[in-house]
C-alpha positions in Angstrom: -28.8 -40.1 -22.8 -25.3 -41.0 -21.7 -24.3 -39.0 -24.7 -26.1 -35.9 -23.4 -24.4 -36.7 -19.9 -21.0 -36.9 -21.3 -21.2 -33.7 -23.2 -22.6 -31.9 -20.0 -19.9 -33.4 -17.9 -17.0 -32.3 -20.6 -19.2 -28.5 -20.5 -18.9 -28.8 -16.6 -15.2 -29.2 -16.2 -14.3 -26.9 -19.2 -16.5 -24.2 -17.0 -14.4 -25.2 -13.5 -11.0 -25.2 -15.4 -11.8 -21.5 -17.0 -13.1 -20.6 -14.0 -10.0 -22.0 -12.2 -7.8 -20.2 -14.8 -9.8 -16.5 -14.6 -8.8 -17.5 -10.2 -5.0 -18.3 -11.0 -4.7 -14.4 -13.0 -6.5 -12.3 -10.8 -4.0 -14.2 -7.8 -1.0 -13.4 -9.9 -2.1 -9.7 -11.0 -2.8 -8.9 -7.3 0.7 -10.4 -6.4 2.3 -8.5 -9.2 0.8 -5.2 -8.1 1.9 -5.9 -4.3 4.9 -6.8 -5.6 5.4 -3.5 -7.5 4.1 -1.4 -4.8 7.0 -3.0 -2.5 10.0 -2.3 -4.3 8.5 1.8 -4.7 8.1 1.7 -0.9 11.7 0.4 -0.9 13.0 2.8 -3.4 11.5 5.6 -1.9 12.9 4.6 1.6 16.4 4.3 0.0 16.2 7.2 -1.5 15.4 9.1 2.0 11.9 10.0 1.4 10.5 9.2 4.2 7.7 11.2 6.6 9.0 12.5 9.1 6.4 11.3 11.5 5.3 7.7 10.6 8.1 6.7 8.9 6.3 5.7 5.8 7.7 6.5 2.0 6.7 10.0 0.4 4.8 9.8 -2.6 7.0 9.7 -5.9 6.0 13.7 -7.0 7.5 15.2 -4.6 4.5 18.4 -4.8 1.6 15.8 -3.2 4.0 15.7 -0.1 3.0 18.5 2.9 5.6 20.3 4.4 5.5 22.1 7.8 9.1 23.9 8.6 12.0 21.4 7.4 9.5 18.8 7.9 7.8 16.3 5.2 5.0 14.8 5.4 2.7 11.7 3.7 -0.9 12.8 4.9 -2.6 15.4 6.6 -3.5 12.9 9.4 0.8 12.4 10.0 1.3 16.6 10.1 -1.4 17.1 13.2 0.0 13.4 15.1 3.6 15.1 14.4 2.8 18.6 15.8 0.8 17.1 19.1 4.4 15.5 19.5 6.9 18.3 19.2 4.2 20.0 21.3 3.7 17.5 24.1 7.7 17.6 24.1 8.4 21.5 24.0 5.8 21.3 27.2 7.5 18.4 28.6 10.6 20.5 28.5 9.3 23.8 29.5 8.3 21.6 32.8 11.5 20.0 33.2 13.3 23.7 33.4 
C-alpha cells in the first residue's frame, strides 16, 4: 500500500513539475515574441516610418502601407480619423478668415 502511495506521489509531482516546466516556456516564448515585436516598432520608428495620423510604426513592406497625397498610413481606420482632421481644420480655417 504505501508502496502504491509513494509511486503515485512521485507520478503526482513529476506531472506538476512538467506541467510547471510546459508554464515557464510558453511565459518565455510570449516574452520573446513581445520582445521581438518591440525592437521592430523601434526600428521602424527610427527609421521614420511612422503613420502620419496615429503615430504608430508602418508595416516593414512598405506596399501594405496606404497612402493618401504625401501621406502614409497603418490602417484604413487611421486614413478616415486623419482626413476628418485636416477637414475639421480647413473648416476651422475657412471660419477664422
Amino acid at each position: 500500500m504505501q508502496r502504491r502511495a509513494r509511486e503515485r506521489e512521485k507520478e503526482r509531482k513529476a506531472s506538476e513539475r512538467a506541467a510547471k516546466d510546459a508554464a515557464a516556456a510558453h511565459a518565455l516564448a510570449h516574452a520573446e515574441a513581445v520582445a521581438v515585436a518591440a525592437a521592430a516598432e523601434a526600428a521602424a520608428l527610427a527609421a521614420g516610418r511612422i503613420c502620419d495620423a496615429c503615430g504608430g510604426p508602418l508595416p516593414a513592406d512598405a506596399r501594405q502601407w496606404l497612402r493618401m497625397l504625401d501621406f502614409k498610413y497603418c490602417a484604413g481606420a487611421c486614413v478616415a480619423a486623419h482626413r476628418r482632421r485636416l477637414q475639421a481644420d480647413a473648416a476651422e480655417a475657412r471660419a477664422k478668415r
